[in-house]
C-alpha positions in Angstrom: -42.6 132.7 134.0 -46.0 134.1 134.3 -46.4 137.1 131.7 -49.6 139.0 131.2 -50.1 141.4 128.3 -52.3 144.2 128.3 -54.1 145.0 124.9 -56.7 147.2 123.2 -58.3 147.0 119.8 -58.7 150.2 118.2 -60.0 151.8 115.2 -57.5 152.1 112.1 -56.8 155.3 112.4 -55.7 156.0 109.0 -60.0 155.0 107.9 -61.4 157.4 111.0 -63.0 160.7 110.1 -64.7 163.0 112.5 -68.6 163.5 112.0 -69.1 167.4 111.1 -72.3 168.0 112.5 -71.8 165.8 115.8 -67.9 166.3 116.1 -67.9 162.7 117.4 -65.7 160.2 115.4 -67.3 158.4 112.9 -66.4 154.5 113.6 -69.1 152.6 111.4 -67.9 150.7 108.7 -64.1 151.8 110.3 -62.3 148.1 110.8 -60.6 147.6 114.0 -57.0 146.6 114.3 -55.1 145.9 118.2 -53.0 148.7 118.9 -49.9 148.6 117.0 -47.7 149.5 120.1 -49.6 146.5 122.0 -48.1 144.0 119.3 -44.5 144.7 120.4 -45.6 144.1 123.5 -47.2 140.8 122.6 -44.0 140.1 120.9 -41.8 141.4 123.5 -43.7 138.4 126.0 -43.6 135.7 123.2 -39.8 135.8 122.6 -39.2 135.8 126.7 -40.8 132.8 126.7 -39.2 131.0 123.7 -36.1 132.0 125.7 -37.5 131.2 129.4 -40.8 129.1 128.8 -43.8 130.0 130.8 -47.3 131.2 129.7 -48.4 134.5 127.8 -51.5 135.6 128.9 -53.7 138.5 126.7 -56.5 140.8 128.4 -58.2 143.1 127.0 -61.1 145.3 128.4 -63.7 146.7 125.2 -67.0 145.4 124.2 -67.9 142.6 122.8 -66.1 142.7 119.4 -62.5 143.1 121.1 -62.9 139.4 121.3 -61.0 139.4 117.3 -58.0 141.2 118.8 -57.7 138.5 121.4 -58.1 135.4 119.1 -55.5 137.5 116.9 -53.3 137.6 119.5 -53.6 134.1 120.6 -53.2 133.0 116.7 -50.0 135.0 117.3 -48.4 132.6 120.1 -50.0 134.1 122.8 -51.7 131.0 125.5 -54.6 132.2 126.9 -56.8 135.2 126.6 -59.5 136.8 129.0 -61.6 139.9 127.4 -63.1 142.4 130.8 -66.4 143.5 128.9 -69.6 144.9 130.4 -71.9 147.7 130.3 -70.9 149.2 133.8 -67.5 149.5 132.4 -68.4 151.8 129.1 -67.2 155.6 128.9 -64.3 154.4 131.1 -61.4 156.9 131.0 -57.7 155.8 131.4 -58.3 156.0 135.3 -61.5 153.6 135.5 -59.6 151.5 133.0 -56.8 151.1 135.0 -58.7 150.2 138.2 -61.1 147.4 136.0 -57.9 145.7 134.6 -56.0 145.8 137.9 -59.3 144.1 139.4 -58.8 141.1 136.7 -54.7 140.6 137.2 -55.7 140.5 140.5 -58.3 137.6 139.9 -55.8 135.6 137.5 -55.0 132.7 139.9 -51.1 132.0 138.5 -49.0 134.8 140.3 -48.2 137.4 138.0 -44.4 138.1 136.8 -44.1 140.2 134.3 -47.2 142.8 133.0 -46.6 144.3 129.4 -48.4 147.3 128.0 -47.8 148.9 124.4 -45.7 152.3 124.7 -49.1 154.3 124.1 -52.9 153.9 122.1 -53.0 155.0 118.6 -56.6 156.4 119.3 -55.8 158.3 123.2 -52.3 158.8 122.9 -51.9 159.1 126.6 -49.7 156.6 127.8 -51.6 156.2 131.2 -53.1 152.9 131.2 -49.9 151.2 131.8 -48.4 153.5 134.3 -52.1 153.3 136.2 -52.6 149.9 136.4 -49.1 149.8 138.1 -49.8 151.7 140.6 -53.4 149.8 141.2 -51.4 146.5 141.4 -48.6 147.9 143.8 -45.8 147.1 141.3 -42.3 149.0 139.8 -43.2 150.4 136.3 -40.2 151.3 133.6 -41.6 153.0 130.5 -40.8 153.2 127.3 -38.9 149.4 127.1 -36.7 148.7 124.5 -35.4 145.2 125.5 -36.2 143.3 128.4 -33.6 140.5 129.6 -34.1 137.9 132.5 -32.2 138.0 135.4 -31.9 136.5 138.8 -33.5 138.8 140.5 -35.8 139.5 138.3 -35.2 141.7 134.8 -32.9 144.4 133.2 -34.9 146.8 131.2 -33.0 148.7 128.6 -35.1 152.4 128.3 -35.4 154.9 125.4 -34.3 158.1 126.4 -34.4 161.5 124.3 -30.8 161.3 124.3 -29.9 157.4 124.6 -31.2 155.1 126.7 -30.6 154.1 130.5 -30.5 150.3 132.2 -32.0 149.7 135.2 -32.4 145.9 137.2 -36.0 145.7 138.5 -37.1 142.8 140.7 -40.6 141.0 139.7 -43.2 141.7 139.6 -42.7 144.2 137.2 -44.6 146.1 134.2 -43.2 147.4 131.0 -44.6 149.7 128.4 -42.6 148.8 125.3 -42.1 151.0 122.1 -42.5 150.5 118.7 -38.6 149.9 118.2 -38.2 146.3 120.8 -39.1 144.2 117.7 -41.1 143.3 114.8 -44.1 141.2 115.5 -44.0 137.6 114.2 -46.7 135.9 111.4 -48.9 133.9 113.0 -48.7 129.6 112.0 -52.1 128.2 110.0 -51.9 125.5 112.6 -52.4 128.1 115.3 -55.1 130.7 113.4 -57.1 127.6 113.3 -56.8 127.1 116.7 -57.2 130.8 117.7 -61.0 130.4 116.0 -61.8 127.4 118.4 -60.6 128.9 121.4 -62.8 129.6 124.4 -62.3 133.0 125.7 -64.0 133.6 128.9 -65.8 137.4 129.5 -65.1 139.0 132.9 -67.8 141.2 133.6 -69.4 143.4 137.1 -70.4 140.4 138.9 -66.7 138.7 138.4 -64.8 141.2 139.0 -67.0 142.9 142.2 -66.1 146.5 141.9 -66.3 149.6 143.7 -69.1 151.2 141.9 -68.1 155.1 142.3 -64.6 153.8 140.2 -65.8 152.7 136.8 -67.2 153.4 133.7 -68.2 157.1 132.9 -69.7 157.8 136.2 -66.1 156.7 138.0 -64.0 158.9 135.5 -62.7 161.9 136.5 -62.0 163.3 133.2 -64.9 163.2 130.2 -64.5 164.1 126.9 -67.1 166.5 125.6 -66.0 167.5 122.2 -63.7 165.8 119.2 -63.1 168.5 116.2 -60.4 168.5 113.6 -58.5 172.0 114.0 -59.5 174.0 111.2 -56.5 174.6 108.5 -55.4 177.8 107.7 -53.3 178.2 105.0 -51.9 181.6 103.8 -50.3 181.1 100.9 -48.9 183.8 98.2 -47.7 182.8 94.6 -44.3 184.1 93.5 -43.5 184.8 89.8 -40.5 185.9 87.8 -37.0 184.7 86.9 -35.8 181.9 89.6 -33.3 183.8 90.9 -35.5 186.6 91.5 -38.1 184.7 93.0 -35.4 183.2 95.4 -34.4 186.4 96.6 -38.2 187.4 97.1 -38.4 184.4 99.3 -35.2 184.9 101.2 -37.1 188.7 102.1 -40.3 187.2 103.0 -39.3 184.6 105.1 -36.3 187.0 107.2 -39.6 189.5 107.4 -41.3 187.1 108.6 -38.5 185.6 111.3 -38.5 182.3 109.8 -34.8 182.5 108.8 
């Protein structure tokens, strides 16, 4: 079995702050972690193949630096790992994203049987790159995965709901977005960080990959972001004194005034 796991390195969020004067994010200094909903992905792929064998394969599409999310992953179990990096693919939006990764599944040689996203990105939160590529690639797409079991013809996909869950058989190829409660990703093996560091990882850039120019980077995305502020806080608060019970009965009034209760 062929599996093929997209990932993205992003910015801790809990160290981003927003730049006041430019109301861009302020990423300097800011370490850079792979998407925590990519890792049950990863993990989702590593345990179908200590059931099933086969080979995991990790891309990722960023700049350069993405390249430590990759050898993380590949100290994690994964097998191989391709990074989709060049400058004609920066300011990419989640549609010109989809379209650059769907061009490198296409140019893996191994046919492709399984294609795992993470649920959603910590620093987007849009949940469209999975569902995107999909469609690129011409393949069935079940979203929000909880388990993913092999079949004969193909896979049964158990699916968080808002009210349970719902089963569905899906023939491969297939793609997956997985949430955060599949699993718990594994500890990676000394033997296998130290082979992670040694690993060749081969860059698919413009000339690989022979895109249509009008569908990538900034210039190919239809949607731009202009402005990222923090929504200013307004707090109305009001300071109650007295004897508790008192002040319990003031606050009962206040909030029935104010249609809270």
């Amino acid at each position: 079995m062929n599996i093929v796991v997209c990932i993205k390195q992003v910015p801790d969020s809990d160290k981003v702050t927003i730049d006041r004067e430019t109301n861009r994010l302020n990423r300097a200094g800011v370490p850079s972690i792979i998407n925590p909903f990519d890792e049950n992905a990863l993990e989702m792929a590593l345990r179908l193949k200590d059931l099933h064998g086969g080979k995991v394969t990790v891309l990722s599409m960023g700049p350069p630096q993405a390249e430590e999310a990759l050898r993380t992953a590949l100290s994690l179990g994964a097998d191989e790992a391709i990074l989709v990096s060049d400058r004609k693919f920066g300011g990419a939006d989640t549609w010109a994203t989809s379209y650059t990764l769907t061009l490198a599944l296409k140019k893996i040689e191994e046919p492709i049987d399984l294609i795992l996203f993470g649920k959603q990105a910590i620093d987007g939160d849009t949940a469209q790159v999975g569902p995107g590529v999909a469609h690129f690639y011409g393949v069935p797409m079940i979203t929000y995965a909880k388990s993913c079991e092999v079949i004969d013809s193909g896979f049964k996909i158990q699916q968080v709901t808002d009210h349970g869950y719902n089963v569905w058989e899906v023939e491969k190829p297939a793609a997956l977005t997985v949430v955060k409660e599949a699993n718990e990703l594994r500890m990676p093996s000394l033997k296998k960080k130290l082979a992670a560091k040694k690993a060749v990882i081969p860059t698919w850039g413009y000339e690989d990959l022979n895109p249509e120019d009008e569908k990538i980077g900034l210039s190919g995305s239809p949607t731009k972001v202009h402005k990222v502020f923090a929504p200013p806080v307004k707090l109305n608060k009001e300071i109650l004194s007295g004897e508790p019970a008192e002040m319990v009965k003031e606050l009962i009034y206040k909030l029935r005034e104010k249609k809270v209760i």
